[in-house]
N, C-alpha and C positions, 0 to 999 in steps of 0.2 A: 211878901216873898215866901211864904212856908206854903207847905204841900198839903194842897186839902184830900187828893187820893192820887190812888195808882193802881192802874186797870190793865192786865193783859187777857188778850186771843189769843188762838190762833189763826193766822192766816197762812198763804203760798207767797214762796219766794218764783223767779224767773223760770227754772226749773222745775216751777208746782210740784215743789216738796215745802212741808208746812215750816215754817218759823215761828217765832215769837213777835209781838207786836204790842207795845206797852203805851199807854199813855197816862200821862202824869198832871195831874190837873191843880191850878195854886190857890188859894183862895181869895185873891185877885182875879180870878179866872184866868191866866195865863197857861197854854195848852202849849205842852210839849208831845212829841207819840217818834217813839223812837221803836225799829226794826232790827233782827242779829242777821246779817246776811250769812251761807256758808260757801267755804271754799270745795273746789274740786280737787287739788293737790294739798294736802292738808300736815303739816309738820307735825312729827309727836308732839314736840313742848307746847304745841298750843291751848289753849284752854278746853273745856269739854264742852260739847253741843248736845246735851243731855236729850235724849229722845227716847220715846216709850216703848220701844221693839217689839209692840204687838202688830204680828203678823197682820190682823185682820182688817187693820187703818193704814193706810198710805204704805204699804210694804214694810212697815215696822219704823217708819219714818216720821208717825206723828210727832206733837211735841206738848200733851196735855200735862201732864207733869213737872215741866217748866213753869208753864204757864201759869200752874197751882203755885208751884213756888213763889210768885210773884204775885197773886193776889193776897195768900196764905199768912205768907212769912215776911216777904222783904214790904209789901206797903205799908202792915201794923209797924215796922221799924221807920220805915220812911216819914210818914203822915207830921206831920209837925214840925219838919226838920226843916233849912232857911236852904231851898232850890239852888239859889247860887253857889253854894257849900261847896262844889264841885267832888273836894276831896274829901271830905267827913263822909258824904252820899256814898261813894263810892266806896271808902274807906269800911262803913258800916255795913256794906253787902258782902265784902271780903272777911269781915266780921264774921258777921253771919254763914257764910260758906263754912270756910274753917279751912280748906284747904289749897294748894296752889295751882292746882289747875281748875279750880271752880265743881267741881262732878260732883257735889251735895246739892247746889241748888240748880249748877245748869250755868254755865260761860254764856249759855243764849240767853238766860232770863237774866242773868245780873246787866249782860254788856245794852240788851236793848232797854233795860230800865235809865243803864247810863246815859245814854242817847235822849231818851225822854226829856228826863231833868234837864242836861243842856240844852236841848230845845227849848225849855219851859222857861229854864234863865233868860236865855236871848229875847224871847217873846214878853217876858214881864216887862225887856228895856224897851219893848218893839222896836227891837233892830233885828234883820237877818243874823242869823248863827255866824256867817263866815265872818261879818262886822262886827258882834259879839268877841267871837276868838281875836281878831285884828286891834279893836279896839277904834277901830276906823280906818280913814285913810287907806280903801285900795289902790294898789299903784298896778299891778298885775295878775294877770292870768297866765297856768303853769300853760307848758306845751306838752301840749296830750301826745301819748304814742300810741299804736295801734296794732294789737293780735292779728296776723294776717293770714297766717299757714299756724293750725292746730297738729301738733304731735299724737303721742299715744299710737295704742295698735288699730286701724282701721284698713277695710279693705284686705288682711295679711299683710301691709305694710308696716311695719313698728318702728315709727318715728320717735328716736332716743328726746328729744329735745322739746318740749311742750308747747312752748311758742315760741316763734318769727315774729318779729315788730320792727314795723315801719315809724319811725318820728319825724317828721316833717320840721326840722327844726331850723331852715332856715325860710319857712315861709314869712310872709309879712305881718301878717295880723292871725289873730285865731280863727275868722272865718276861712281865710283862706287856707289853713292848715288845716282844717273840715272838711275842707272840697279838694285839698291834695288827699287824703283818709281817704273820701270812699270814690273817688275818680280811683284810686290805686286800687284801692281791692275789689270793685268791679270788673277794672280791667285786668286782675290776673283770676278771675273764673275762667272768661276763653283762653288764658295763656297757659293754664293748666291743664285744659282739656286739649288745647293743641298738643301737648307734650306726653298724655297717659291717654287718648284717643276715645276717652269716657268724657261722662259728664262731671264736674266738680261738684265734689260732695263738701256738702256742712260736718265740722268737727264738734267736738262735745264744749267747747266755748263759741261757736258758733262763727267760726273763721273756716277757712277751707280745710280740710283733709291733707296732709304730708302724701303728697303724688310719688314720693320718694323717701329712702330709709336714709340716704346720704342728705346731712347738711346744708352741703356744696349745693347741692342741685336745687334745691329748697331757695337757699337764697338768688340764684343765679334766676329762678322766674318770678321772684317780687324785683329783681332790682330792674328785667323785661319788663314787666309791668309799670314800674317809674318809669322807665326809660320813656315808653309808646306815648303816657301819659305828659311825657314834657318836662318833670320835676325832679331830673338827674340829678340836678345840683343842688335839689332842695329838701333831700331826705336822708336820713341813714337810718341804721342799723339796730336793734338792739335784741338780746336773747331771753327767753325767761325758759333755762334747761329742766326745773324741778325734776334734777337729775338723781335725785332718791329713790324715786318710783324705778330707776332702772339700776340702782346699787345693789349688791349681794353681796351679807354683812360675812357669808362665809369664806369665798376665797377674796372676798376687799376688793370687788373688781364690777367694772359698770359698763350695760351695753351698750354701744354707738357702732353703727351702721354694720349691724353683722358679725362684731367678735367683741370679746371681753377685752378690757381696758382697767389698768394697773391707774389710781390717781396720779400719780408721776405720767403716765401717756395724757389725760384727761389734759393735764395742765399745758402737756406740749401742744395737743389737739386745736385746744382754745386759743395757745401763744399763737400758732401757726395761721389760725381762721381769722383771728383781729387782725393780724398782719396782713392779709390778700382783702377785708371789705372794712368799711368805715362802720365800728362800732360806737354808740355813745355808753350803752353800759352792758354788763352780763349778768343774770341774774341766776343763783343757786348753780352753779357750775361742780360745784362739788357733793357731797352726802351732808347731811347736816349733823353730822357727828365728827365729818372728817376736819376737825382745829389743826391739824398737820399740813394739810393738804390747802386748807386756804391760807394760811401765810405761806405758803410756797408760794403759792399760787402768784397772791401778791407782790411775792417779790419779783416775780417772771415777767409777766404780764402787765404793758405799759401801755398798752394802745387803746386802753379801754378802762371803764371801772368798774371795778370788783363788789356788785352787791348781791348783798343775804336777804332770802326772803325764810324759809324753814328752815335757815342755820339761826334767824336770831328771831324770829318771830315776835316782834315789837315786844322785847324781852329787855328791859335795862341791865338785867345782870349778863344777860346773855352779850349782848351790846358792850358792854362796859369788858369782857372779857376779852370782844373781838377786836376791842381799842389798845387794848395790852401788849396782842400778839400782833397788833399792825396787818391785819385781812382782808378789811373791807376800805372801800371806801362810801358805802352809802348801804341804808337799810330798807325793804320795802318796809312802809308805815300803813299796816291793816289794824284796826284799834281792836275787831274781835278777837285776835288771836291771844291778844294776852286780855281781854276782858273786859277792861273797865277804859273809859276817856281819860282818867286822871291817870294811871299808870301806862296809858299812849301817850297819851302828852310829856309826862316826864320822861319817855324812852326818847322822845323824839329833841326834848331840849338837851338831853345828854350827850348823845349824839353829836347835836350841832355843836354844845359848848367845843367838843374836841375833834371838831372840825372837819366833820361826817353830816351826808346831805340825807333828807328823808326824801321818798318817794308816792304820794299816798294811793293806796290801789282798791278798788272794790273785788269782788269776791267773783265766783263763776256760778254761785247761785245770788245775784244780785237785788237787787231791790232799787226799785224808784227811790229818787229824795237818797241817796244814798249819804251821810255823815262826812262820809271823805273828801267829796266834794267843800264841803263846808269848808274842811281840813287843810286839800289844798290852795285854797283859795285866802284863809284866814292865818294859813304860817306861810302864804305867799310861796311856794313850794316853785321849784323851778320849772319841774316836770312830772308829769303823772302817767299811771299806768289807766289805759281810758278802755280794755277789751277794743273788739274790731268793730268797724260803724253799723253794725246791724242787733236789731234787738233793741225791744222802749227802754230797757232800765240803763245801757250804755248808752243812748241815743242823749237821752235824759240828760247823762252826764257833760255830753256836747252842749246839750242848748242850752244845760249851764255857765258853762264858762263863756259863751260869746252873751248871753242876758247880762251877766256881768260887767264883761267889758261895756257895755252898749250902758248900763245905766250907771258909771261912773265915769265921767268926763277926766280924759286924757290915760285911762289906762289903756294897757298895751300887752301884749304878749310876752311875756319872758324872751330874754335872749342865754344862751346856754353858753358860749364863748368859753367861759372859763372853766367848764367842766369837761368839757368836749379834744379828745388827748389825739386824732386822728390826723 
């Protein structure tokens, strides 16, 4: 079980910009190779994505440096250490960084070394990672949701709210919530173009373009879209606002469809929109500095659940704070944000101890074979955040979860019943 080496590239992530790519080799010969994906909406606390800023390589986006750090520094520490270790491993990169956000060696080198090693544990048992993490016995697969209508400014349009998600949550099996997915967002390309008299455009996560700065309207041609498609009764709602990107820390005030907005508006905004469509959850609704504004929030707002993605960013302390003040009810679970597996893992059973659901989600600059998958599959997660059905590396993530169902007799697809407040 000890580590005979540890090798990093660089390679491209989905958005060919370069990553890290680590592999960890045991002297049993058991091969882990673990990837850092990165996000497009990216929270301060999150760990640092160390990159070489010279202009004259990938726009200042290489990641040789990282890279160094990981053959340099963190394998001479690694090499002889017992792979399973999970926490020592990672424990000893945190070491070695020295700081809390990782930006001595690179949140990207330490997190894809972590990924490695558990790969390389699972593979010495030869068992799949997600069986690894479980320990066996799959019973289910989460129920994917799906980016449908991409926010951001496009076209002079400035869509406050980042993504529109469709969850299919009362299909029957996961195949069939696959083919409600991209039957639906198929058919709101022409539902979109009937309504803006253009062609519909791809967003920067690779779901349509916001045809509008309103919400409302936003939702009213995905739910046309279900409708045409047959699966009225088979889909709802959910939001992912990453409404920081539209905060302005100086007058406290955030833009949605055309004027500023005080957090006390935000929170009625949101009361008001759960109340007219069937939400299953909302994600970052507020600034991720605003701790005021989300326990309001949660005490308002009942139709829905209240989760943090850049207010806690798979942060325990962060987490454990927002259990205090009773804010959330569920965290997104992305493991690079705070670094290492062992301190996602710990975020996500603290959590659950007190009685908060995780969510696991991959990145907007993704990667095949993505960890999360593993993730949600091996803490049996209820539901996941899956992006919209186009593009290999979210594709990927699909024909994950039905391989699974398909080669463990009698698993089934999550049912959400009891999370679901509509």
């Amino acid at each position: 079980m000890k580590i005979k080496s540890v090798h990093a590239r660089q390679l491209i992530d989905c958005k060919c910009r370069p990553l890290v790519e680590v592999d960890v080799l045991t002297e049993d010969g058991a091969l882990g190779r673990g990837a850092a994906p990165t996000g497009s909406s990216v929270g301060m606390y999150e760990s640092c994505v160390l990159r070489d800023r010279n202009p004259a390589e990938y726009h200042g986006m290489s990641v040789h440096k990282a890279v160094d750090h990981v053959n340099q520094i963190i394998a001479p520490r690694l090499v002889g250490m017992d792979v399973t270790d999970q926490k020592a491993l990672d424990q000893a990169m945190i070491d070695l960084d020295g700081t809390s956000d990782k930006h001595v060696l690179g949140g990207n080198a330490i997190y894809s070394t972590s990924i490695a090693c558990y790969r390389a544990a699972a593979e010495a048992y030869h068992v799949p990672l997600y069986d690894y993490i479980a320990g066996g016995n799959i019973r289910t697969v989460s129920i994917p949701s799906f980016n449908m209508i991409n926010g951001g400014l496009n076209h002079g349009i400035r869509q406050a709210f980042n993504e529109f998600i469709v969850m299919p949550y009362r299909a029957d099996d996961i195949e069939q919530a696959v083919e409600i997915a991209v039957d639906v967002f198929q058919k709101l390309g022409p539902v979109i173009e009937k309504y803006t008299g253009t062609e519909a455009a791809v967003g920067r996560s690779y779901g349509w373009t916001a045809p509008s700065e309103d919400p409302e309207e936003c939702l009213k041609l995905i739910q046309e879209a279900i409708d045409l498609c047959g699966y009225t009764d088979r889909c709802a709602f959910a939001l992912d606002c990453a409404i920081s990107d539209m905060y302005d820390a100086k007058s406290k005030t955030y833009y949605l469809n055309g004027s500023r907005r005080s957090s006390a508006e935000m929170i009625a905004y949101m009361k008001e929109l759960t109340e007219k469509y069937p939400f299953v959850f909302v994600e970052d609704m507020l600034d991720e500095n605003d701790w005021e504004g989300y326990e309001k929030a949660h005490q308002a707002i009942h139709r829905t659940l209240i989760v943090a993605d850049d207010f806690t960013v798979t942060n325990k302390d962060r987490i454990q704070r927002a259990v205090s003040t009773n804010s959330i009810d569920g965290f997104i679970l992305k493991p690079n944000q705070v670094g290492t597996i062992s301190e996602a893992m710990d975020a996500h059973a603290f959590a659950k101890s007190h009685g908060l659901f995780s969510i696991p989600s991959g990145r907007s600059g993704g990667v095949i074979g993505d960890v999360v998958m593993d993730l949600a599959v091996g803490l049996q997660a209820p539901f996941i955040k899956n992006g919209c059905p186009r593009s290999g590396e979210r594709i990927d993530k699909l024909n994950f979860l039905m391989r699974v169902k398909d080669l463990y007799p009698g698993c089934h697809m999550e049912k959400i019943d009891q999370f679901v407040k509509f």
